[in-house]
C-alpha positions in Angstrom: 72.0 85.2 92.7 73.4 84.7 89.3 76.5 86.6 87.7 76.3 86.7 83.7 80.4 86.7 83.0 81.5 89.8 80.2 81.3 87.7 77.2 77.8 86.8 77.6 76.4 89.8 79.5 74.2 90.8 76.7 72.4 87.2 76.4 72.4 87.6 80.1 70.9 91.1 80.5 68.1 90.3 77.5 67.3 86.8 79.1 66.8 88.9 82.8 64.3 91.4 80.5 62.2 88.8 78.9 61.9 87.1 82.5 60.6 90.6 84.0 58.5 91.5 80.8 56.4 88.0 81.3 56.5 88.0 84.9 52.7 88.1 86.2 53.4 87.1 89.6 56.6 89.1 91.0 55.8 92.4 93.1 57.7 95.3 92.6 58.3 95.7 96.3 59.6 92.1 96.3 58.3 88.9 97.3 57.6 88.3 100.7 55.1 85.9 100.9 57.4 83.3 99.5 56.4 83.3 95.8 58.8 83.4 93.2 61.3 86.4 93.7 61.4 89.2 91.9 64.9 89.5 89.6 67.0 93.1 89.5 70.0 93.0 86.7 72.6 94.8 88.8 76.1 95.7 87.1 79.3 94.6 89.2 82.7 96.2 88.7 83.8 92.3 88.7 87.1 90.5 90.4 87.5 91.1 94.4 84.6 93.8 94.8 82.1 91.7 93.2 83.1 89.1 95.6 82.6 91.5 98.3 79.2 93.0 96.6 78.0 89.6 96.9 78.8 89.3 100.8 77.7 92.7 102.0 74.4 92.9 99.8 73.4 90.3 97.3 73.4 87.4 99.6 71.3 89.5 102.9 69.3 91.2 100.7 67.9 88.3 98.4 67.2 86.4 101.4 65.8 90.3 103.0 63.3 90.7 100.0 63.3 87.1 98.7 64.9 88.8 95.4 67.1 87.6 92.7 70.1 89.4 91.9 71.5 89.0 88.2 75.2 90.4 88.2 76.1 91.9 84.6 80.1 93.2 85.0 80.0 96.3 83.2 82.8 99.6 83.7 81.2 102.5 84.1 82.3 103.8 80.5 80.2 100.3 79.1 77.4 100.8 81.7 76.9 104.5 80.7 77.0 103.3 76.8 74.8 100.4 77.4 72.3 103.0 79.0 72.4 105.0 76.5 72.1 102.6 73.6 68.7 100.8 75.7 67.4 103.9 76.5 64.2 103.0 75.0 64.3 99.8 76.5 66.9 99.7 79.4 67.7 96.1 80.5 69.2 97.2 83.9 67.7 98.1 87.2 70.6 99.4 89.2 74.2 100.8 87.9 77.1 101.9 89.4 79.4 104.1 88.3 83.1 105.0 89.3 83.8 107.8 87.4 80.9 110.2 87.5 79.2 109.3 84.7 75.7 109.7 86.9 76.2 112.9 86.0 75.7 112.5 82.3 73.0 109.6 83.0 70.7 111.7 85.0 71.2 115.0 83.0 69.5 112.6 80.2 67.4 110.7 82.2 68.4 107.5 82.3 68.1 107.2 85.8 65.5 108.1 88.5 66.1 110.9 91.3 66.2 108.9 94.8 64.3 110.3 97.2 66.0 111.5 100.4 62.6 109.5 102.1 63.2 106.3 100.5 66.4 106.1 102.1 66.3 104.3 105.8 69.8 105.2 106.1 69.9 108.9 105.0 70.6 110.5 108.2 73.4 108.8 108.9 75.1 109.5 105.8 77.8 111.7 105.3 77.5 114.9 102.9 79.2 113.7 100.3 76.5 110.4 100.4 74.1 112.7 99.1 75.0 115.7 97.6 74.0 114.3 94.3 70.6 113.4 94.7 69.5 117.6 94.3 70.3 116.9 91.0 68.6 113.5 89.9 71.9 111.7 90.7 72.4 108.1 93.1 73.9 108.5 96.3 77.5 108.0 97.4 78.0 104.3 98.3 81.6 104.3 98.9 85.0 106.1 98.9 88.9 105.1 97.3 91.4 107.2 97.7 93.7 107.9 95.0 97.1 108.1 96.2 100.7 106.5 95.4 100.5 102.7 95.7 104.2 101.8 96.4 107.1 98.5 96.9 107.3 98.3 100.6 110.1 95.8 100.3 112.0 98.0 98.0 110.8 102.2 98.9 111.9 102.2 102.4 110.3 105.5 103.1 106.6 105.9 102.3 106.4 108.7 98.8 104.9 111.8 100.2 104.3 113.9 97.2 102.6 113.5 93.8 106.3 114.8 92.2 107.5 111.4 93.9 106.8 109.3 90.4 109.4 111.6 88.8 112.1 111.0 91.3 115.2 109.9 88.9 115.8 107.0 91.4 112.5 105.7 90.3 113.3 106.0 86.9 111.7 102.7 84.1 110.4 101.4 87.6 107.0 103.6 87.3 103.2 102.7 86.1 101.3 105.5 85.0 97.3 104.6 83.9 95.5 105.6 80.7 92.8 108.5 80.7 90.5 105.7 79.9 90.8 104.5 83.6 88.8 107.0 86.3 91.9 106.5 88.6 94.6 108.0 85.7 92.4 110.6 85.1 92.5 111.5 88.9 95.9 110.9 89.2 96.7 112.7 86.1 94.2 115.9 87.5 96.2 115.7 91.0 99.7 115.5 89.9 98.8 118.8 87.7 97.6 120.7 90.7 100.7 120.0 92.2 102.7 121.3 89.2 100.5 124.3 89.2 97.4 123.4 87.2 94.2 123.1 87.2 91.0 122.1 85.4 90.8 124.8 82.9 95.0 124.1 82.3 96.3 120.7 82.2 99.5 121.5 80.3 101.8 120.9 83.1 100.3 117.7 84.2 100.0 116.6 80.7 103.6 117.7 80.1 105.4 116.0 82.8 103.6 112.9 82.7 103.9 112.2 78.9 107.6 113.3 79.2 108.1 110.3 81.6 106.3 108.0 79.4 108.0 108.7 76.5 111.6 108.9 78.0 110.5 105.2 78.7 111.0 106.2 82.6 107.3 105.0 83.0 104.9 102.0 81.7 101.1 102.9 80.6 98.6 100.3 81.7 94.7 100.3 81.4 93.4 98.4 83.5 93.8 97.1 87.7 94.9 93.8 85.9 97.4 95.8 84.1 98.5 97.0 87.2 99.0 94.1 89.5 101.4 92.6 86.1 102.8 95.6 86.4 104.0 95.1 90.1 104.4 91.7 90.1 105.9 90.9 86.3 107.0 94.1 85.3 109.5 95.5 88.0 107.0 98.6 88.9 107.8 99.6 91.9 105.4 102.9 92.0 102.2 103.9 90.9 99.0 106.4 91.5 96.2 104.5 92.3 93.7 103.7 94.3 93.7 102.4 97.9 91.0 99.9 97.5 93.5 97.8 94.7 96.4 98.5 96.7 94.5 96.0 99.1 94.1 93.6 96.3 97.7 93.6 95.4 99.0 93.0 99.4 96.0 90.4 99.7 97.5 89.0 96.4 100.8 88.5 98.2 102.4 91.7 97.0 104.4 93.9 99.5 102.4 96.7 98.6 101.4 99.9 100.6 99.4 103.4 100.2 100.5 106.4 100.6 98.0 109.5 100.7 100.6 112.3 98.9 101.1 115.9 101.1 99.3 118.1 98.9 96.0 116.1 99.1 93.8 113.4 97.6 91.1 113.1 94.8 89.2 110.3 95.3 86.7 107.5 93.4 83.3 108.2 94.8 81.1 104.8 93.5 77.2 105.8 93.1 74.7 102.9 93.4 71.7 104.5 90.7 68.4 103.2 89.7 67.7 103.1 86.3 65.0 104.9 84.5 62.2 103.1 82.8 62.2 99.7 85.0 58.9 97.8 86.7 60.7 97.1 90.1 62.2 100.0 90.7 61.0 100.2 94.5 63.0 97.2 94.7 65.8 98.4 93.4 65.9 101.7 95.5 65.6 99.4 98.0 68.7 97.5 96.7 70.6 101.1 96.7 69.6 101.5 100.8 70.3 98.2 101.8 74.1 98.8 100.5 74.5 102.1 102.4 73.2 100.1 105.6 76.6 100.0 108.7 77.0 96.4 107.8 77.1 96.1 104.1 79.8 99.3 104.7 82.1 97.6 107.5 81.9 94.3 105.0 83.5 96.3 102.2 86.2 98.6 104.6 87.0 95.2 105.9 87.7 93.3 102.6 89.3 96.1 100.7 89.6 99.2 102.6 86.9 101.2 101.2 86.0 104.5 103.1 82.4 104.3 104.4 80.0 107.2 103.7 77.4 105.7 106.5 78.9 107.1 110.1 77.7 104.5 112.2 79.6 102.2 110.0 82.1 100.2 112.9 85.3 99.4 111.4 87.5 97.2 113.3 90.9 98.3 115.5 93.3 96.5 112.3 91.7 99.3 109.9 90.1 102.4 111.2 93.6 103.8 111.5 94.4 103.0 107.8 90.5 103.6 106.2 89.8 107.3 105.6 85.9 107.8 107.3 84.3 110.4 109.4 85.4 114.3 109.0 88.4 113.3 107.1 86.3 112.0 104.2 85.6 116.1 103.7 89.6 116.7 103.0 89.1 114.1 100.2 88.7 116.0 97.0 85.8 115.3 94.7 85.7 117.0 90.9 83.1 118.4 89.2 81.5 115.1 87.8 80.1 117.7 84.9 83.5 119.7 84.2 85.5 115.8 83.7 82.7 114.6 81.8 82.9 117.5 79.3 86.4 117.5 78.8 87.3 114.0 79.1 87.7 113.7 75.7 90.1 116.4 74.3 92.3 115.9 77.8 92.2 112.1 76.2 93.1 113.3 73.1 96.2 115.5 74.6 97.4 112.7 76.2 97.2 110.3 73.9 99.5 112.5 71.3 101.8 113.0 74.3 102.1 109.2 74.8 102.1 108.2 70.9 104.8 110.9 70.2 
């Protein structure tokens, strides 16, 4: 296994193409007869979940298909882009995404429909798993909630709404993310249903929450290292985000908790995809199962509390009261990947003006 750090992903992700372009001896299916292994460039969301990427699936897996997995970190905005720009020649055999780009990916191809046979695990998935793959798209690997991450050691009671972050006792202790992260754009899209929104009108949403950035109430931040400054340097004590980093943060040391708000959840749905144009791409739908397999599942609810989509996942008795799974993952609320992905722009636009005002 080898990770190629974000500064030199591109050296990395060229060097992994000219390897499989001369390669005369690896097998797209893998190398089981103990010749050299075959290489997939995979893209990793980086920090704790690559760590946990590289428990639940590299490590098993390599030693499964005698394979070599070449870690690229990439967001799903870069990985989409990066697809796009190698389309022609795509240096990358699986990608994930966070914020439904699939959607845009396999409307222009760049990455293969999986077929419902090729996965071991497909009939224990859970709808949401697969719902995509009638329309070209990877399936489901895991679940965060978005709810409101919070100081434990300072909010005695747990928030209960989405209105909670404009609660005057909260006021210039508040962390608000930027449309360009998935998670502000679900928060920003739940807190507007709550105001009385919705998808074709995000005035109220876009209203509120630019008011309390601009009365200085709230901080904007960009990225999940933004936000665990924000909580640890910054005097935030509440936030929408995501469950899975809330983990980070109270594994950090942080007296963090989650709260799932009253009026419902969106959620991050990560899609494991295999891209388009690539010799070993048996291998690499291969690469997709393996990560929807119980085990590789538990190993990622256990390190940071993501929901699995695999029922026969077994989570232990310290988290399968706190990890959303089974029939609740159905009350979880999942946008139309197509409507965002179309509008994500001018509702970037709106909010920007709001915040620059």
């Amino acid at each position: 296994m080898k990770i190629a750090k974000p500064f030199a992903a591109a050296a990395a992700i060229g060097l992994a193409l000219a390897v499989s372009a001369c390669s005369t001896t690896s097998a797209p299916s893998g190398n089981s007869d103990g010749g050299a292994p075959v290489e997939l460039v995979v893209t990793s969301f980086g920090g704790d979940w690559e760590k946990a990427y590289i428990e639940a699936v590299v490590k098993p897996f390599e030693e499964e298909y005698n394979a070599k997995i070449t870690l690229v970190t990439l967001y799903s905005a870069d990985a989409l882009a990066q697809l796009t720009a190698q389309a022609s020649a795509p240096q990358l055999d699986v990608v994930h995404f966070s914020g439904g780009q699939e959607a845009i990916a396999a409307a222009q191809g760049l990455i293969d429909p999986v077929d419902p046979a090729d996965l071991t695990t497909f009939d224990d998935l859970s709808p949401i798993a697969t719902e995509g793959l009638e329309r070209g798209e990877g399936p489901v690997m895991q679940v965060t909630p978005i709810g409101i991450v919070y100081r434990s050691d300072v909010i005695e009671k747990a928030p209960n709404s989405w209105e909670d972050v404009f609660d005057p006792k909260y006021a210039q202790h508040v962390a608000l993310t930027d449309l360009s992260n998935s998670y502000g754009l679900l928060s920003l899209l739940a807190v507007n249903e709550t105001l009385g929104g919705d998808t074709d009108d995000l005035e109220p949403g876009l209203d509120a929450l630019g008011d309390l950035a601009q009365s200085g109430d709230a901080i904007v931040i960009k990225t999940s290292a933004d936000m665990q400054q924000a909580f640890s340097a910054r005097d935030i004590w509440i936030a929408p985000y995501s469950q899975d980093y809330a983990e980070t943060l109270r594994k950090a040391g942080l007296d963090v908790e989650f709260a799932v708000p009253d009026e419902g959840a969106p959620a991050s749905f990560i899609t494991a995809n295999v891209v388009a144009g690539r010799t070993n791409s048996d291998l690499a739908t291969k690469l997709v199962d393996f990560s929807l397999r119980p085990e590789a599942q538990a190993t990622f609810a256990e390190a940071m509390l993501y929901s699995p989509v695999n029922t026969t996942t077994e989570l232990s008795s310290d988290i399968a009261d706190t990890v959303i799974h089974g029939d609740a993952l159905s009350k979880l609320v999942r946008y139309d990947s197509t409507v965002l992905n179309e509008r994500r722009a001018g509702w970037t636009d709106e909010w920007n003006l709001r915040i620059a005002q």
